[in-house]
Wavefront OBJ file of the C-alpha trace (Angstrom):
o trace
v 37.855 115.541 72.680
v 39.369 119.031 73.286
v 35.799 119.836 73.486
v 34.957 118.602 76.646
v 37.956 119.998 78.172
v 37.610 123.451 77.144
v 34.209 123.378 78.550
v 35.632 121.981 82.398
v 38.135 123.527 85.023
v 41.454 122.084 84.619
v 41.552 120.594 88.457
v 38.566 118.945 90.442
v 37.128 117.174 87.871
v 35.657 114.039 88.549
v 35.951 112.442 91.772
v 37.723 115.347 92.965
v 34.284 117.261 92.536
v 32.277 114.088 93.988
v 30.696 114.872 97.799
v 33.696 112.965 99.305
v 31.868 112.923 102.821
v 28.936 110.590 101.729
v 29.967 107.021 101.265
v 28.788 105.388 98.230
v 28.611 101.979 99.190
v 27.847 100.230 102.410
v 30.941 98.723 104.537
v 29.077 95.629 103.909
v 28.914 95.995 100.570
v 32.342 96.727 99.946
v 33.910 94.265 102.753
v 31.631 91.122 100.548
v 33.835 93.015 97.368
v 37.176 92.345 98.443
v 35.922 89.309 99.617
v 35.090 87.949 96.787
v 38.936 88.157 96.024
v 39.720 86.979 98.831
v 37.781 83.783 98.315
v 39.733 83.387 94.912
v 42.826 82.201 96.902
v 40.380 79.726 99.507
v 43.070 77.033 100.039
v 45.903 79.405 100.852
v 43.415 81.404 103.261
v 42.807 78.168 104.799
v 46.385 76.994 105.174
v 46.518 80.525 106.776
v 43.824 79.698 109.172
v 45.133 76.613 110.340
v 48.665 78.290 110.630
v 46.876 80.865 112.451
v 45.127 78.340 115.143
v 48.399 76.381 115.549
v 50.099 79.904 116.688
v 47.566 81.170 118.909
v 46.830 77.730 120.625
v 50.554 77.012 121.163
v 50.856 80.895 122.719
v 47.438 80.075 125.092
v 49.425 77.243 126.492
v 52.266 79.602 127.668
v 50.439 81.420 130.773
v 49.275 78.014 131.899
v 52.228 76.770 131.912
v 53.926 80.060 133.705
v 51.207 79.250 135.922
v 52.334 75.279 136.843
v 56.084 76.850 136.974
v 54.666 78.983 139.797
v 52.874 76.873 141.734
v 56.129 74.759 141.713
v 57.878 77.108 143.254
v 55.597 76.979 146.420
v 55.629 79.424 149.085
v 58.743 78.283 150.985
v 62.346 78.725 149.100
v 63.015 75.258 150.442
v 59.635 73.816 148.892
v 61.101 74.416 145.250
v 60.229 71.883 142.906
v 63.477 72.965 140.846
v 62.479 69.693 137.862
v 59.041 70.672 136.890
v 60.005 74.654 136.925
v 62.580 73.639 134.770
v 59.941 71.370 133.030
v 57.335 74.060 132.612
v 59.800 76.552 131.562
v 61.363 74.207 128.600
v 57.435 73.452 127.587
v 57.323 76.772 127.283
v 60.009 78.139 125.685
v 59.156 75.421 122.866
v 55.563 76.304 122.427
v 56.469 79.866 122.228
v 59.760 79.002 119.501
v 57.171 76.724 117.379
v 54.407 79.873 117.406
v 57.337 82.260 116.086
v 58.095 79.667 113.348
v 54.202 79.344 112.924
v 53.670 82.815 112.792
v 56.368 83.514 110.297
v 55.233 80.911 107.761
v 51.645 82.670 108.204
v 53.441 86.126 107.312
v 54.729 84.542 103.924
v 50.998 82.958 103.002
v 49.409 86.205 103.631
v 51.938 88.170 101.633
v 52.114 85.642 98.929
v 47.991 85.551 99.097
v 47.605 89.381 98.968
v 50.808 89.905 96.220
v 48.319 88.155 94.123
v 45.163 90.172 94.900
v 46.779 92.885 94.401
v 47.872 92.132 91.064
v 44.150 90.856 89.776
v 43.105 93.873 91.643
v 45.478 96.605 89.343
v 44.110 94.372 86.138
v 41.197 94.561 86.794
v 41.522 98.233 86.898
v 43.190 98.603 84.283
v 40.967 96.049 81.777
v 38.264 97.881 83.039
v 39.946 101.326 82.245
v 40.503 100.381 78.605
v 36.759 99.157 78.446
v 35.316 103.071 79.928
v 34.405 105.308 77.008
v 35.913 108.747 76.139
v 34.167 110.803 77.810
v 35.179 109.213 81.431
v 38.938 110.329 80.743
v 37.826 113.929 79.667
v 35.820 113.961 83.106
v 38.598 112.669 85.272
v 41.816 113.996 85.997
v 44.631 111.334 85.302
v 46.432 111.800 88.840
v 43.272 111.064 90.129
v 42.914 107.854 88.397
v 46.670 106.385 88.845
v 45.843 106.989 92.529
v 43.773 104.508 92.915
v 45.920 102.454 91.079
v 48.904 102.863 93.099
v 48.285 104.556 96.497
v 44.449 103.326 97.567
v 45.186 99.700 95.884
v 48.485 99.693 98.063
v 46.370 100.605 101.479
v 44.005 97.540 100.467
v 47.006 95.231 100.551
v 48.877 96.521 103.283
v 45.037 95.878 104.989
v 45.085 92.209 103.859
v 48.501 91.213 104.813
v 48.688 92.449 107.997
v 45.112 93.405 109.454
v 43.229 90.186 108.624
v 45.384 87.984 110.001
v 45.763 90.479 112.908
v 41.875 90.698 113.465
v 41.032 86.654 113.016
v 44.295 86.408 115.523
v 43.103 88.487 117.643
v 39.364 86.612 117.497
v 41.053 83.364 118.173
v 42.917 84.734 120.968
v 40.110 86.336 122.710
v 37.879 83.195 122.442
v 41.160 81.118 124.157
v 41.817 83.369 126.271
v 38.498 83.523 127.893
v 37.844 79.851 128.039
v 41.071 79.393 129.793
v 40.104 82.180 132.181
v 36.925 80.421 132.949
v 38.727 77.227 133.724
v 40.722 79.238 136.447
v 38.062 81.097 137.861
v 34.536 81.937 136.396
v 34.461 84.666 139.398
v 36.912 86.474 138.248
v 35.310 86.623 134.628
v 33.118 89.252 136.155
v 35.018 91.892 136.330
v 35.163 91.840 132.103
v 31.518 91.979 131.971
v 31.686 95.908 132.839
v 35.280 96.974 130.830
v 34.559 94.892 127.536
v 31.313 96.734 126.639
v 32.680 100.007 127.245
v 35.686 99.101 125.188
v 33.010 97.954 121.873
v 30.872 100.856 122.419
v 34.162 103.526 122.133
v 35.664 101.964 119.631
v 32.076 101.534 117.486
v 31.556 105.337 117.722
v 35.384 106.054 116.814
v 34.523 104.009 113.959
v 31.783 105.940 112.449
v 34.071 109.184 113.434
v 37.030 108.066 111.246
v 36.229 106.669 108.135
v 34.819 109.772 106.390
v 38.162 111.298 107.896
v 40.182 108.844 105.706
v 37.401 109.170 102.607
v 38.389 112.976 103.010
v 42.283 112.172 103.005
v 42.056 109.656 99.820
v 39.832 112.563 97.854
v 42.764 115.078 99.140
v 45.346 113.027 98.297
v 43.849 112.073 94.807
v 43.377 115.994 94.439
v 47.121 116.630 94.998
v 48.062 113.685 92.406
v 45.986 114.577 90.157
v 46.950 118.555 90.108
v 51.042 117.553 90.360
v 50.427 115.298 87.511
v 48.537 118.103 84.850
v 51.653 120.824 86.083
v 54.503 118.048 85.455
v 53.354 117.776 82.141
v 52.923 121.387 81.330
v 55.809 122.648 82.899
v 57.512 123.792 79.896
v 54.725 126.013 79.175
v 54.795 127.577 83.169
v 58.377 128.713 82.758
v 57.563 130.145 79.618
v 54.840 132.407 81.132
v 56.738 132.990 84.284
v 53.713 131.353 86.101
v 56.246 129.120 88.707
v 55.330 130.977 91.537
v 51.376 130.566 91.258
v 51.584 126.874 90.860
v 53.627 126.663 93.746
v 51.341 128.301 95.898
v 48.537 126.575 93.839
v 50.607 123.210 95.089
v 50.946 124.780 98.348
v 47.060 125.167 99.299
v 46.392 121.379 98.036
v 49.559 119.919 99.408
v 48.138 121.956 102.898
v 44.530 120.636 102.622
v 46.035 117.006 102.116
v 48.112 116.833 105.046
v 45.285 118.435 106.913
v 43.112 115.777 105.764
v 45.979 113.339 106.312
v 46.724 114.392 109.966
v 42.944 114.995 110.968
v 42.056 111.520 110.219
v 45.212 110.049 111.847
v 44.411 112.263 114.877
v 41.026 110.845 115.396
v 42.294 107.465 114.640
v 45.346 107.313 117.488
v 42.960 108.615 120.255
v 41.000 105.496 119.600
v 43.906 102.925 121.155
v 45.055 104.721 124.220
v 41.469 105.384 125.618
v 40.775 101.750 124.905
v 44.510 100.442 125.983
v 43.220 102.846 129.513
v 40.025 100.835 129.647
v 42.176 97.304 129.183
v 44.838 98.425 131.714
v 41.754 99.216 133.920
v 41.027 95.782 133.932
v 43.980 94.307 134.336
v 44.168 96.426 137.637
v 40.751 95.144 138.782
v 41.837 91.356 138.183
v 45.033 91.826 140.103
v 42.768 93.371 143.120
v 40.036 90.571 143.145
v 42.646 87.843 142.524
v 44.523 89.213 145.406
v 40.854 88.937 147.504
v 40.432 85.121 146.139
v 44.486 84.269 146.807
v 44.151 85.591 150.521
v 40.387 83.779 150.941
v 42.299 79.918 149.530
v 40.079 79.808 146.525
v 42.857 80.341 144.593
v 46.347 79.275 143.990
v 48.978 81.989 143.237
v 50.140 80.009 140.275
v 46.740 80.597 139.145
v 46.211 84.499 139.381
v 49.691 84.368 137.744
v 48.046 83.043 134.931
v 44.516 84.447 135.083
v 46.603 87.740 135.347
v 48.605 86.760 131.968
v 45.221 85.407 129.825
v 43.820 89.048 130.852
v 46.934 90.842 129.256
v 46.033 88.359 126.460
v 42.102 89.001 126.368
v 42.117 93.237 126.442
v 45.551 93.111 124.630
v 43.692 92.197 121.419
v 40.975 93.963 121.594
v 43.578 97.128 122.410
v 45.175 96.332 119.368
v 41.259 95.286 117.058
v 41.081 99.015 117.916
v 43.824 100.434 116.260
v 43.771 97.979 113.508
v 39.930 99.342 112.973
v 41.703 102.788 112.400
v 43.453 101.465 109.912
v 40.696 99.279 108.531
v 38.793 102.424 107.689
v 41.454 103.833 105.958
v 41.227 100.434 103.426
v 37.701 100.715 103.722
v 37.980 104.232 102.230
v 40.351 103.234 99.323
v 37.989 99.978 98.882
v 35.456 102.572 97.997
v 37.239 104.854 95.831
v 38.581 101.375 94.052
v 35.237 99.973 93.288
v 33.631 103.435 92.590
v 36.084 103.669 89.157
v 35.319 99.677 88.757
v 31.700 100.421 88.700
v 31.959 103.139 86.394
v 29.874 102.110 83.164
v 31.867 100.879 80.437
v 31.132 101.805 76.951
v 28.125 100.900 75.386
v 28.087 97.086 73.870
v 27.398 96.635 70.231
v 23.804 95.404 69.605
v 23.062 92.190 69.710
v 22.518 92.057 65.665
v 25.427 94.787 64.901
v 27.336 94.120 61.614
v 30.891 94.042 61.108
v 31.897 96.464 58.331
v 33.386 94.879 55.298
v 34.403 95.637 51.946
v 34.317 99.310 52.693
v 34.308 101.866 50.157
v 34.370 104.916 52.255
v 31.340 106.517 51.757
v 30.439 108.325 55.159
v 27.468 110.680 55.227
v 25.967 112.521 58.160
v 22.246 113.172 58.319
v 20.461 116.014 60.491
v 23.282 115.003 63.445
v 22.657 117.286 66.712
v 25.148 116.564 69.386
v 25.854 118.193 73.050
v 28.142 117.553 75.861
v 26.652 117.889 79.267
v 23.325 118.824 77.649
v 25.354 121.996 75.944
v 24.413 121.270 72.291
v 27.459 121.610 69.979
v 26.348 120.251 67.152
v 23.016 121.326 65.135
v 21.431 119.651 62.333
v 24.483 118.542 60.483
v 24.740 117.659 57.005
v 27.980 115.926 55.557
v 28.969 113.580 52.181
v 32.102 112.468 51.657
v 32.392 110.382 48.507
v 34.498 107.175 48.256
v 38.053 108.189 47.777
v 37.462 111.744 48.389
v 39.443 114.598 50.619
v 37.204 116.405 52.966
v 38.007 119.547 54.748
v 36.081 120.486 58.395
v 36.784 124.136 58.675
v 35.955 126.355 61.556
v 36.756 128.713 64.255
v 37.816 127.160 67.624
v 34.859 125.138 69.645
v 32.910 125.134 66.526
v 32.286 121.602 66.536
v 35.106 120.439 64.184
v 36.615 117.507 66.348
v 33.151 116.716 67.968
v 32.424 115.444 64.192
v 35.383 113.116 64.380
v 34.502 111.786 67.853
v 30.690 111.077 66.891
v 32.591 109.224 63.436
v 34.604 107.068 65.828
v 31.641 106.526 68.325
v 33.865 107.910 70.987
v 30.531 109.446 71.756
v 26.994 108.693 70.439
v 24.670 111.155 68.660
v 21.718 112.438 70.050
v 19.551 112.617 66.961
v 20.246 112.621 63.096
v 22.059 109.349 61.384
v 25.921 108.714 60.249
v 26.442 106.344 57.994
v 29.270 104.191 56.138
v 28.385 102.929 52.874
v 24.827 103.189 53.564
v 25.178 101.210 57.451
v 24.136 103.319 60.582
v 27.251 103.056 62.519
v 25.178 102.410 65.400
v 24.096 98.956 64.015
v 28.033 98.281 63.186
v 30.791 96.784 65.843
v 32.761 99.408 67.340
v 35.828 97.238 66.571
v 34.932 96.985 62.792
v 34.424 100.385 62.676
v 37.791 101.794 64.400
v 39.870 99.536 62.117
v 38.453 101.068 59.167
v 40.074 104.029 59.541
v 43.725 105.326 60.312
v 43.774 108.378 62.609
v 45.936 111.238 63.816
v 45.391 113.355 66.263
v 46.539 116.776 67.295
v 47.527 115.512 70.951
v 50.204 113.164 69.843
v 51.223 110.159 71.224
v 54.105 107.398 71.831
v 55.035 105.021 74.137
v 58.268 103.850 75.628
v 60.488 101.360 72.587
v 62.210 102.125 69.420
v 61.137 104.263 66.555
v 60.355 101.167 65.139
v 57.967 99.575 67.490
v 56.399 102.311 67.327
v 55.615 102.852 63.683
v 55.005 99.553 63.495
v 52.793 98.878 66.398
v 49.349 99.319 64.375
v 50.166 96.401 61.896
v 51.325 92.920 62.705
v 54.291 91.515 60.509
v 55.363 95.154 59.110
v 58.982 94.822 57.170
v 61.678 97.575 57.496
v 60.916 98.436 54.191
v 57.513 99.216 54.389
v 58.345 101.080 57.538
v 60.692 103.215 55.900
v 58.624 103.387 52.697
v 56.202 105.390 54.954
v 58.743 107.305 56.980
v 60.394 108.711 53.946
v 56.487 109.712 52.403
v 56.510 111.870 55.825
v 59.264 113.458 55.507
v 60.814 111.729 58.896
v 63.423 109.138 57.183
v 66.294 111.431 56.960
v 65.940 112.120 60.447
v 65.923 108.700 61.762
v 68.792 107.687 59.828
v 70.730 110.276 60.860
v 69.969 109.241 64.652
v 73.026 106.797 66.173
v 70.823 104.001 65.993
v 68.154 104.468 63.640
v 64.952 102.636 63.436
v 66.264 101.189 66.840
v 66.582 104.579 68.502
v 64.695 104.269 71.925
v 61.444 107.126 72.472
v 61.664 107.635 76.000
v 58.635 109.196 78.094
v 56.617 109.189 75.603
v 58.866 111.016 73.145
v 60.815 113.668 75.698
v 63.928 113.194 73.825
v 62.777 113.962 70.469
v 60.331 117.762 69.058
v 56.825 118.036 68.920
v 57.194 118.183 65.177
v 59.140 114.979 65.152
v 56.818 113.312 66.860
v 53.937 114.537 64.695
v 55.491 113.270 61.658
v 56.214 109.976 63.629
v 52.157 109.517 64.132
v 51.462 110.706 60.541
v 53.908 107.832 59.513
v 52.084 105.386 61.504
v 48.788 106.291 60.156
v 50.039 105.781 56.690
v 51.327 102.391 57.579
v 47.499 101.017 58.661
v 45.554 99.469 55.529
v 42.807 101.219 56.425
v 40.222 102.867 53.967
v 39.548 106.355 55.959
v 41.992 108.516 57.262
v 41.183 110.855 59.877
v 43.898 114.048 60.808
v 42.633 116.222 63.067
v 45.102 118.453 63.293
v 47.584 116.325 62.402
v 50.805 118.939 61.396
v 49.638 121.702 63.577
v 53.240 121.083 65.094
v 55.230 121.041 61.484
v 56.082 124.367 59.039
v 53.662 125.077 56.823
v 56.481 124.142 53.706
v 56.769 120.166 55.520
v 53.028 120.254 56.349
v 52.226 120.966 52.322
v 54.705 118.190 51.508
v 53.000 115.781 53.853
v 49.561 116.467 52.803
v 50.995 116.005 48.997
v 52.281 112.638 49.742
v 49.106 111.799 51.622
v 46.631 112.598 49.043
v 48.976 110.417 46.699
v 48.929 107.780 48.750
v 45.093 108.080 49.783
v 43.850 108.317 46.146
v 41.818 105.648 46.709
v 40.797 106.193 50.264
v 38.499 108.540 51.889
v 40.240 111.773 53.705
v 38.744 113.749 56.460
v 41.146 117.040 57.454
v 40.486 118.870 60.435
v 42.945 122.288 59.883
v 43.378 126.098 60.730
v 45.409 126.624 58.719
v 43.152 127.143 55.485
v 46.097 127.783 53.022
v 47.226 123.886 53.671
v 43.966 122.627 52.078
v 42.880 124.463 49.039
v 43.098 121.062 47.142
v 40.506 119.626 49.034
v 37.461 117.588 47.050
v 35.261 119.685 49.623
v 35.503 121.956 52.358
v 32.850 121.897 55.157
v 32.512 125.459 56.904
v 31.185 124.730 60.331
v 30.000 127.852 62.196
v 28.183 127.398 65.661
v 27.856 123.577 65.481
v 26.395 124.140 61.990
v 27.526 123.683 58.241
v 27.079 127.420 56.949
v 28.721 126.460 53.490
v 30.445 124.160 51.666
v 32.292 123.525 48.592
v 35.803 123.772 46.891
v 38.383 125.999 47.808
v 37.608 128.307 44.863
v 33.972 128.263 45.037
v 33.836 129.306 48.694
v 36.512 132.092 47.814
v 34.073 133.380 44.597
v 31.382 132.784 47.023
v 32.244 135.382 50.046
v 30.919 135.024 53.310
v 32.397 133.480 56.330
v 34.969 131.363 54.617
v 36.386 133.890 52.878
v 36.323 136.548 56.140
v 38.450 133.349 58.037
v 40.493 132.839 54.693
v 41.408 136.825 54.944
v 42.088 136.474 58.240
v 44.917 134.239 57.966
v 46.462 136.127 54.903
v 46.237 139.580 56.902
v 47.996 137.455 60.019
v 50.648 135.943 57.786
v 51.116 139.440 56.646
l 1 2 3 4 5 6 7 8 9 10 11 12 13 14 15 16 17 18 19 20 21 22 23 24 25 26 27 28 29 30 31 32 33 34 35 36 37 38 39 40 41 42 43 44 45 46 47 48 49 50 51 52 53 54 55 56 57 58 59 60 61 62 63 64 65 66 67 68 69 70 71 72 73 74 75 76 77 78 79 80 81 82 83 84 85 86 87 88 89 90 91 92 93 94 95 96 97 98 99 100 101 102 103 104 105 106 107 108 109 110 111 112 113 114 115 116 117 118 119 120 121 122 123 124 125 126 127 128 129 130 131 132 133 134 135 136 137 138 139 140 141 142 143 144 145 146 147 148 149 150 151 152 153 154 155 156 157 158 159 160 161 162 163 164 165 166 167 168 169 170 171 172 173 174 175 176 177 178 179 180 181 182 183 184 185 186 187 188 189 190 191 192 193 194 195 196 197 198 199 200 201 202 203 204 205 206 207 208 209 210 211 212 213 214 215 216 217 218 219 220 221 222 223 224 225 226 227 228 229 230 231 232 233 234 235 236 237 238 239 240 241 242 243 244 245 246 247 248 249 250 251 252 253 254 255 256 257 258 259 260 261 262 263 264 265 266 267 268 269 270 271 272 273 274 275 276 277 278 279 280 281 282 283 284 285 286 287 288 289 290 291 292 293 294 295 296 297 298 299 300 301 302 303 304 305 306 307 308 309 310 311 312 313 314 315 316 317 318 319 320 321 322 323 324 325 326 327 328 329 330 331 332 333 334 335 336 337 338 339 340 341 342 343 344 345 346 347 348 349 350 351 352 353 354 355 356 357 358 359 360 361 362 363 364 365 366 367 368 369 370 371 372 373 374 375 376 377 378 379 380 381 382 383 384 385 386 387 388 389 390 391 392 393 394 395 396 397 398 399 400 401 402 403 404 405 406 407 408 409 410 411 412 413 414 415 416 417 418 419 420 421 422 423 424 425 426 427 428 429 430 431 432 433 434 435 436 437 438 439 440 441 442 443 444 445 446 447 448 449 450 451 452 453 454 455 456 457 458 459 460 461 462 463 464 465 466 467 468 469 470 471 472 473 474 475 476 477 478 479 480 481 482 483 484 485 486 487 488 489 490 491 492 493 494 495 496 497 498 499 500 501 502 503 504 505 506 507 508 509 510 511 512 513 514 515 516 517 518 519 520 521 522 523 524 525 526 527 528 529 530 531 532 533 534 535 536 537 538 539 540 541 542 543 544 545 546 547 548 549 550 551 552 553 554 555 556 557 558 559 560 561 562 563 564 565 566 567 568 569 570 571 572 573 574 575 576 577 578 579 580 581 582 583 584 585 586 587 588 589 590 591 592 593 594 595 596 597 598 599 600 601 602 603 604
């Protein structure tokens, strides 16, 4: 896998190189996605809706009834009708105290409802991540990728608790609104005719302005994550070169260009509800001037514009607020897209239909005339390998050579592109991926643990391991007497991902676990690259002991750690330009002996 990523820049991988101004999907196409989890939760949405027209109809009733309070009054301060003002006002201080109750059980569905989606939304994601092949995680940066996870997937569910039941609210209240203002006075309706279009038109073009603003800011922002997240982890090695003040400034530019990004498209965005909340107060001013014209003329009661006054406030207030909330909504829109982008990424290839499961496995694994490339850059040329049953085999070679590639096309991490690998005589492409993982143990140069005891994590490759067998394999790698000298032993806690413990520690904790796995291939690439050459020769003599009967391979630099090899392979170029025992490539010459030198005159 190191590889790929010698052969790409360390930042804008990925998405982050991806022409973030051209939307992959349609809105439709992605508003029918989150449907489709939306519709998962259909009873709850529809408790929602009726919550929702319960509200909105018991707040429709209130200007009425303002309205019949009004009229009550009359003109005359001795015509009050002091009962039914006190009547209407009681009506509607209820209806509006059973809408806030309403409207606060509707809250809890939504949040309960979108909780949920959320939740099948981030497994999804992360199912699907463990599903993508290799070569998807050495094209994308990892900040990149949690950020969907965490920030876009939280925009989606702020977007579902609050602006759906914001935009069907605002629907129903519309709708209301205007039959009740045609009740009053269909006249009057006209004046909505003119400021309503305007209103759809604006806000339709603002629209189509803003969301490639937020598909800018979510690239940006992924960008920064991404970049913050490769310098945490290195920052060890940036204080060691003195390099603290180019990162920062590094930081600096992308931290600049996402709250650029950020502020651009919230820029565009607020214009959008004060030039529509101008058009709505517009309105709202016209009413008030032909109600006036229609109170002074009789053909209408003051109680009336009153409330034909209040229903307007109700009709544009919506549509003032459907305009900010479509800001917003294009922000979701923009994470919806970056969330079903990584969802749509192709997983790994499925076995074939007839693929075999490996069993009974000897270890025989031969490569045949392999040719390999990444990105169309060949790496690996007409490649010829045996390894016998039981045998060690050495991969030799100078950096980018094509030693690891060898171990990736072995694991099917990546497929060949022409040539044949087989175990014990079975193309590996006809063979279950699973099967074929499980038949061999593997350590890597890039080491890894997660967050539990020492124990959990030896053990974590084998179900029902003892203590005993745990330590049986701790004390062949040379870790044992470390862990018991620890406060609480096999129950120490690794914490992120082995901070609190060396490189070389965790090295030997990995080589441990690979000697745990009943497995009959072992794979280190690199494996003690972090141990002394006096431990590393130690480890490799209590591997070979216990891997007498299982095939080896040994990806190493250091030559002088694997002169008892069965074989050595000397790759040069993607090519096998010799092979043979340690000794007979020495007596031999050529390039194995010039790197052999090499290292003596270094060590020197």
């Amino acid at each position: 896998m190191s590889n790929v990523k010698n052969q790409q820049s360390s930042f804008g991988r990925g998405w982050a190189s991806e022409a973030y101004d051209k939307p992959i999907q349609a809105k439709g196409a992605i508003l029918r996605r989150l449907w489709h989890y939306l519709s998962c939760y259909r009873w709850g949405l529809a408790l929602a809706l009726g919550l929702m027209l319960l509200a909105n109809s018991l707040s429709l009733f209130g200007p009425k009834l303002s309205g019949y309070a009004i009229d009550a009054i009359g003109s005359k301060p001795g015509q009050v009708d002091f009962p039914n003002v006190f009547y209407y006002a009681g009506m509607m201080i209820s209806f509006y105290l059973v809408a806030a109750v309403t409207n606060y059980i509707l809250a809890a569905v939504m949040v309960h409802i979108s909780r949920k989606i959320v939740y099948q939304m981030r497994r999804d994601v992360y199912q699907h991540l463990m599903r993508l092949p290799v070569s998807f995680f050495d094209r994308h940066l990892t900040g990149d990728i949690l950020s969907v996870i965490s920030y876009d997937i939280d925009v989606i569910n702020a977007s579902l608790s609050n602006d759906f039941v914001q935009i069907l609210a605002s629907i129903i209240t519309v709708l209301g609104s205007l039959l009740m203002m045609l009740s009053i006075s269909p006249q009057l309706i006209l004046v909505f005719v003119v400021t309503v279009p305007i209103s759809i038109i604006f806000t339709r073009r603002r629209s189509r302005l803003v969301r490639p603003k937020y598909r800018k800011r979510s690239h940006k922002l992924g960008k920064l994550n991404g970049f913050a997240e490769e310098i945490t982890g290195g920052l060890k090695t940036i204080k060691a070169y003195h390099r603290e003040e180019y990162f920062i400034q590094e930081f600096d530019k992308l931290n600049r260009e996402a709250c650029e990004a950020n502020y651009e498209a919230d820029w565009h965005s607020s214009s959008t509800g004060p030039a529509v909340g101008f058009i709505n107060n517009l309105s709202l001013a016209l009413v008030s001037m032909f109600g006036a014209i229609l109170y002074m003329q009789g053909r209408i009661s003051l109680g009336n514009v009153s409330s034909f006054v209040l229903y307007s406030r109700k009709f544009s207030g919506p549509i003032n607020e459907l305009a900010n909330i479509m800001a917003e909504l294009q922000s979701a829109l923009a994470a919806a897209e970056r969330l079903f982008r990584l969802l749509d990424e192709p997983m790994e290839t499925p076995d074939r239909e007839d693929a075999e499961e490996l069993k009974e496995i000897k270890g025989e694994i031969k490569l045949q005339s392999v040719a390999f490339g990444y990105d169309e850059k060949p790496v690996l040329k007409e490649v010829d390998m045996t390894a016998r049953p039981g045998e060690t085999i050495a991969i030799v070679g100078e950096t980018g050579s094509g030693k690891t590639t060898i171990i990736n096309l072995l694991m099917r991490f990546y497929d060949i592109d022409s040539g044949s690998i087989t175990i014990d005589g079975k193309e590996i492409c006809h063979v279950s991926r699973s099967s074929l993982r499980k038949a061999f143990s593997m350590v890597l140069q890039d080491t890894w643990l997660f967050s539990g005891t020492i124990f959990e994590n030896l053990a974590y490759g084998r179900e029902g391991v003892t203590l005993e067998e745990v330590k049986a394999v701790a004390k062949a790698a040379k870790i044992n007497t470390f862990i018991e000298s620890l406060p609480q032993g096999y129950d120490t806690m690794i914490k992120d991902s082995g901070s609190n413990i060396s490189k070389g520690q965790k090295q030997l904790l990995t080589i441990a676990r690979a000697m745990l796995l009943d497995a009959p291939m072992l794979i280190l690439d690199e494996a003690t690259s972090n141990v002394d050459t006096q431990t590393e020769r130690q480890i490799q003599a209590a591997m070979l002991h216990l891997m007498k009967t299982r095939t080896c391979i040994v990806i190493a630099h250091r030559l002088s750690t694997i002169v008892g090899a069965d074989q050595i392979i000397v790759l040069k170029d993607g090519r096998v330009v010799d092979s043979g025992t340690h000794q007979e490539l020495l007596n031999k010459g050529g390039y194995y002996q010039e790197l052999y030198q090499a290292q003596f005159d270094n060590q020197a």
